[in-house]
C-alpha positions in Angstrom: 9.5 27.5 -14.8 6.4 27.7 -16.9 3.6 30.2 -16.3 0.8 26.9 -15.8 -2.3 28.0 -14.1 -3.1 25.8 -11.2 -7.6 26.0 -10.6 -8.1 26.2 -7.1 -10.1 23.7 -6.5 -7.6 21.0 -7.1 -5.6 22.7 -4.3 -5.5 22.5 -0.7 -4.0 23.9 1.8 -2.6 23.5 5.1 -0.2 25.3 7.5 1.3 23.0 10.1 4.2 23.3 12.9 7.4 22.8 10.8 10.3 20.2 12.2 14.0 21.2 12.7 16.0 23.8 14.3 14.4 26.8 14.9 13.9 27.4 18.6 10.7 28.4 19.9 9.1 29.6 16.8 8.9 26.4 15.7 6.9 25.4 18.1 4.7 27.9 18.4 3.9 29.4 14.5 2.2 27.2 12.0 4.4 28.1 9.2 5.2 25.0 7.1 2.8 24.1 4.4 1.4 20.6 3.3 0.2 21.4 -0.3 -2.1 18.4 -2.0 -3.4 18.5 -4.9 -5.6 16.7 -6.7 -4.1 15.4 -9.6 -7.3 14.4 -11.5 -8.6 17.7 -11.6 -5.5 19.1 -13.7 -6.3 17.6 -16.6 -3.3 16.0 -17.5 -2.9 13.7 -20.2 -1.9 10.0 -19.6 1.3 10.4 -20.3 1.9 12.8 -18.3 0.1 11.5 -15.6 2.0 7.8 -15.8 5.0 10.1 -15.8 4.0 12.2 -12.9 3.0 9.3 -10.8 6.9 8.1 -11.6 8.5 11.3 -10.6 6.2 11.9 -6.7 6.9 8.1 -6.2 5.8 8.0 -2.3 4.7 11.7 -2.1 1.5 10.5 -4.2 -1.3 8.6 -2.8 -3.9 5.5 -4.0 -6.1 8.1 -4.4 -4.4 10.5 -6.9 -3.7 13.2 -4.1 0.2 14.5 -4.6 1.1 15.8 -1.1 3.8 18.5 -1.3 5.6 19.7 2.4 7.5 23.2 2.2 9.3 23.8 5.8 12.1 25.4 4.2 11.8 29.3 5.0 11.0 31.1 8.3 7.0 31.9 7.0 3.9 31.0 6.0 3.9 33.1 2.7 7.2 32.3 1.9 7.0 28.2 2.1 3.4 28.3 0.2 5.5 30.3 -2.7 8.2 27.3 -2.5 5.4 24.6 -2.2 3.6 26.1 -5.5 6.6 26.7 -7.0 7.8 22.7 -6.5 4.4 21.3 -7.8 4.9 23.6 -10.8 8.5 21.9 -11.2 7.1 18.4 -10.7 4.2 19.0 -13.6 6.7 20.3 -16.1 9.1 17.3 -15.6 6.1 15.2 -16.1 5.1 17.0 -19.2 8.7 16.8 -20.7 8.8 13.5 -23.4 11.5 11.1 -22.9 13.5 11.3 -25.6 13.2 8.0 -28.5 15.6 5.4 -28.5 17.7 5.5 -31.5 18.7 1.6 -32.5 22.6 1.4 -33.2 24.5 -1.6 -34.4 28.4 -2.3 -33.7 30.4 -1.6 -36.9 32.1 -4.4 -38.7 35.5 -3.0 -37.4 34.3 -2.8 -33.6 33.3 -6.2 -34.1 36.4 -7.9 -35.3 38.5 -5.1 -32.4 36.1 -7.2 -30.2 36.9 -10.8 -31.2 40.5 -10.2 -31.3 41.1 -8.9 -27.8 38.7 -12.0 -26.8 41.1 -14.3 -28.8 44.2 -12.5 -27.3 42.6 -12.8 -23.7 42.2 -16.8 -24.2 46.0 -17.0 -25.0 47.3 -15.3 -22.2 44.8 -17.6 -19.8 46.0 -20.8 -21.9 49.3 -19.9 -21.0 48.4 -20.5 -17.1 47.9 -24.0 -17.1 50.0 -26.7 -15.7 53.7 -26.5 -17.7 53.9 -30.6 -18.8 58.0 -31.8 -18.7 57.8 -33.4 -22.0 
């Protein structure tokens, strides 16, 4: 994880009642977190960005908001830690280059190995057809 400085005014966010097991304090404490952040004020570059909008996939809206929900732990402090902590995972694998494509061609020797198992495949289905009483 990369020490990336998030500014705050891209950030907002809000504490909501958290789904799942839990009993009563579920119900009752606020303690999951809906992180969104604005991705235009970030200052990404449009690579990153395309790649970005890649890896969020639904979690990204029309508007360039990236919503991030962290209901993992027990409190507030705790899931707002794991919600920064996600988006700061998300914008590193966006910023990562995908590496080139080196071009390779089939040797002479992988091409012959090729056409003779082809040749020795239409032999053996040859050999299937009607036997003629000559």
């Amino acid at each position: 994880m990369s020490e990336r400085i998030l500014p705050d005014d891209a950030l907002e966010e809000r504490f909501v009642t958290a789904s799942g097991p839990g009993g009563q304090n579920v119900n009752k404490v606020a303690s999951a977190v809906q992180l969104r952040v604005d991705v235009f004020r970030l200052g990404l570059s449009p690579e990153s960005y395309r790649r970005l909008r890649t890896i969020a996939g639904s979690r990204m809206t029309a508007s360039g908001t990236l919503v991030i929900q962290a209901q993992r732990f027990r409190t507030q402090e705790a899931n707002r830690e794991d919600a920064r902590a996600r988006l700061i995972a998300i914008l590193d694998k966006a910023d990562e280059r995908e590496a080139r494509r080196i071009k390779t061609k089939p040797s002479k020797a992988a091409k012959a190995r090729r056409v003779d198992t082809k040749k020795a495949r239409s032999t053996v289905k040859a050999a299937r057809g009607r036997v003629t009483m000559d």
